[in-house]
C-alpha positions in Angstrom: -47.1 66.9 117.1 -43.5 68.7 117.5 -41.6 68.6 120.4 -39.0 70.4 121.9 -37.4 71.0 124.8 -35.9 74.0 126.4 -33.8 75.4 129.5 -36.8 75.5 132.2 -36.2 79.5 132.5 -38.0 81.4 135.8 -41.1 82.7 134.1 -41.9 79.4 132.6 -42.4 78.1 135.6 -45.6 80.1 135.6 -46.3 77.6 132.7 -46.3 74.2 134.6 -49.3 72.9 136.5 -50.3 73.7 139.9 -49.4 70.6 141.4 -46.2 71.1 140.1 -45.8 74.8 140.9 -47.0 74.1 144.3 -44.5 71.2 145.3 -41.3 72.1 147.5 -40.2 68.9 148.3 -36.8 69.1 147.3 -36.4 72.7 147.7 -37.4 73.3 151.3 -36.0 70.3 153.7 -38.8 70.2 156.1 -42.0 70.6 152.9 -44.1 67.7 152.8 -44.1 65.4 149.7 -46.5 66.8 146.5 -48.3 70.1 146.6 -49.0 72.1 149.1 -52.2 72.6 150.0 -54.0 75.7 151.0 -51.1 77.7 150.7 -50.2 77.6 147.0 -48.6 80.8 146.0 -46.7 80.7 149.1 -44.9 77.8 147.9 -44.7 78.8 144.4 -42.8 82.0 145.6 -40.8 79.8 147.4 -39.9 77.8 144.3 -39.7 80.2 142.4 -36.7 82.2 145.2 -35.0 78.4 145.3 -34.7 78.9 140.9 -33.7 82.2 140.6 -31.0 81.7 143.5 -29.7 78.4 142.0 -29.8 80.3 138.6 -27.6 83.1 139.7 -24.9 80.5 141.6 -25.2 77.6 139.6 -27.1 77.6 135.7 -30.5 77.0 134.8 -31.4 73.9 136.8 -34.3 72.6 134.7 -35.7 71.4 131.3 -38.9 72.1 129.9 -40.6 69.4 127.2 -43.2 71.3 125.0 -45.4 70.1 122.5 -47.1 72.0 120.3 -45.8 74.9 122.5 -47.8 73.7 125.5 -45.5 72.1 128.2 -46.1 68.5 129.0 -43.1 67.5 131.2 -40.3 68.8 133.0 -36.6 68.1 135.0 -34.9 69.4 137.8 -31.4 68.9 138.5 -28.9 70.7 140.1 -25.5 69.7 142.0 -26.8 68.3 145.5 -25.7 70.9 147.6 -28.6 72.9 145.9 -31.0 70.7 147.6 -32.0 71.3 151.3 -33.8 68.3 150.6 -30.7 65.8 149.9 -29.5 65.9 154.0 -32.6 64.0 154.9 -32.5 61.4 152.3 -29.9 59.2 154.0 -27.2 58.5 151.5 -24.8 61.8 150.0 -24.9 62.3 146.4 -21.3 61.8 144.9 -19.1 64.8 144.2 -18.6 64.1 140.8 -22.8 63.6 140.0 -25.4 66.2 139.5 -28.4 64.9 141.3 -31.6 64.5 139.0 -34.3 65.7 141.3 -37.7 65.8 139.5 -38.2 63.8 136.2 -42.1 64.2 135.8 -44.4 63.8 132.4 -48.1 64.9 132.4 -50.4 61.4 132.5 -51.6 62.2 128.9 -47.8 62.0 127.1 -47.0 58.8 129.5 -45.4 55.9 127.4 -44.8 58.4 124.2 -40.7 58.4 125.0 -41.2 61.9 126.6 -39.7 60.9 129.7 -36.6 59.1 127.6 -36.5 62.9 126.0 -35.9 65.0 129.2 -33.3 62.3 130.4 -31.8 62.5 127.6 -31.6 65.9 127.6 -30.2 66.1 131.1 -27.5 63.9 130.3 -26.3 66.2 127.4 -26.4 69.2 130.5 -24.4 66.5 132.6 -22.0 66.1 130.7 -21.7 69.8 129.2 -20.8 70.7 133.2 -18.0 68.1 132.9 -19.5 65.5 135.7 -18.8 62.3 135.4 -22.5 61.1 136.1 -26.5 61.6 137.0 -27.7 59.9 140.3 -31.0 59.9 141.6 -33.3 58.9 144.4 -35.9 56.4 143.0 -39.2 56.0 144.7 -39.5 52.0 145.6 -43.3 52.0 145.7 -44.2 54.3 142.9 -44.1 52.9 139.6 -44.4 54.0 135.8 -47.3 52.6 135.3 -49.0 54.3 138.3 -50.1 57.6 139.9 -47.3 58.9 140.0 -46.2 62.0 142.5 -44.8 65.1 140.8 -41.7 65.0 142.8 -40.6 61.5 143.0 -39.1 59.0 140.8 -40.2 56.0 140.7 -36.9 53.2 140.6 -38.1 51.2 138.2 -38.2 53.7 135.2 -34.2 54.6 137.0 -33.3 50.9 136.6 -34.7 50.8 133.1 -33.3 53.5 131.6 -29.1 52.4 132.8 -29.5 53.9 136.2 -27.9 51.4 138.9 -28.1 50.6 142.5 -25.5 53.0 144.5 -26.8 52.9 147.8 -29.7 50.9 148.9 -32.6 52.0 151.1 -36.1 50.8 152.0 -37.8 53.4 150.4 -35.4 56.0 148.6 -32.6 53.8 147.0 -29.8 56.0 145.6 -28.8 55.0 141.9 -26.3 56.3 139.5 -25.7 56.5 135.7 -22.2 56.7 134.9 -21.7 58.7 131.2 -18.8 56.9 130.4 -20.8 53.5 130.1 -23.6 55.6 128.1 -20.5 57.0 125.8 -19.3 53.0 125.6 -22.5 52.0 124.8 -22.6 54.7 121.7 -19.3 54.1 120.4 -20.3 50.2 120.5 -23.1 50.9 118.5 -21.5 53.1 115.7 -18.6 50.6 115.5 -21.8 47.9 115.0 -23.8 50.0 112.7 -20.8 50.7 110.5 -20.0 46.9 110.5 -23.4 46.3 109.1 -23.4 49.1 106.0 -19.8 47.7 105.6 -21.0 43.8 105.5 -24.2 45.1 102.9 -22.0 47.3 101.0 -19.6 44.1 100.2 -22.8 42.2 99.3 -24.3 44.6 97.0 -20.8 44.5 94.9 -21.0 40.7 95.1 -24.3 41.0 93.3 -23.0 42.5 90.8 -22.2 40.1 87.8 -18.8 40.5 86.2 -18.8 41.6 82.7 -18.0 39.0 79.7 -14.8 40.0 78.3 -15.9 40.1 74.8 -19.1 42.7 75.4 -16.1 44.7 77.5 -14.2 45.0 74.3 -17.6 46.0 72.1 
């Protein structure tokens, strides 16, 4: 199976499920949690406005995960101001974060590393935009191994994956991954990996038997 992820562009939102399409929790601050029901394509126009306005003022605030050219997983993340949904959540994202709003895999490419992929791929973004870090409200009472909603995160994948605690809260702790530990954390695993090919490399000569100085003279 290849996969790939792209920029989550406006039409390919046309490409993610209806649950998914349907769903305006973080974009309208009074919509209900999941999709909405009964009144579908109302909400998906709605999404759709809330994209193609953050598009225009802000960048492309998603990323797509495809395999085999069929989505399976997508991201939303924006700077929190983009979020009606953020002023009812308790705790203020930082300044210096862009919030991760929607991290969500379809059930059947679950415990594959997809999910790792699209964070991954939204800390490249992060840090292309020159913020400092990601933050994130995790769900408490949702967990990876779960149903899980389309528009929640559940805290323990967060905590997992080098999120920490930032704010606490019953239901919707805030949490925070700072890229300069994530940078530290590479540079301490080159500096170990090139230990290692340094320590074999020194070895492999030891191996080597020196030559009698006779047969070097032959």
């Amino acid at each position: 199976m290849a996969r790939r992820i792209h920029d989550l562009s406006l039409s390919g939102l046309g490409d993610l499920p209806p649950t998914c399409r349907s769903c305006v929790f973080w974009e309208l601050a009074g919509a209900q949690r999941g999709p909405v029901r009964g009144q579908e394509t109302l909400a998906a126009n709605g999404k759709e406005a809330w994209w193609q306005a953050t598009q225009l003022e802000w960048g492309t605030p998603g990323k797509a995960l495809y395999v085999d050219d069929r989505p399976v997983g997508y991201a939303t993340f924006a700077p929190a101001e983009h979020f009606p949904r953020v002023r009812r959540m308790g705790q203020a994202v930082s300044e210096d974060a862009l919030l991760l709003a929607v991290l969500w895999v379809h059930p059947d490419h679950r415990g594959t590393g997809a999910a790792k992929m699209l964070l991954q791929s939204v800390l490249r973004e992060t840090h292309r935009r020159g913020c400092r870090a990601l933050e994130a409200y995790g769900a408490r009472h949702l967990t990876t191994g779960g149903r899980l909603s389309t528009c929640l995160i559940p805290e323990d994948f967060l905590l997992a994956n080098g999120f920490e605690l930032l704010h606490n809260h019953g239901d919707y702790p805030l949490l925070r991954l700072d890229l300069r530990k994530t940078v530290r954390w590479q540079e301490s695993v080159s500096h170990a990996l090139e230990g290692v090919v340094s320590a074999l490399s020194r070895r492999e000569r030891a191996r080597v038997p020196a030559r009698p100085a006779m047969e070097a003279r032959r």
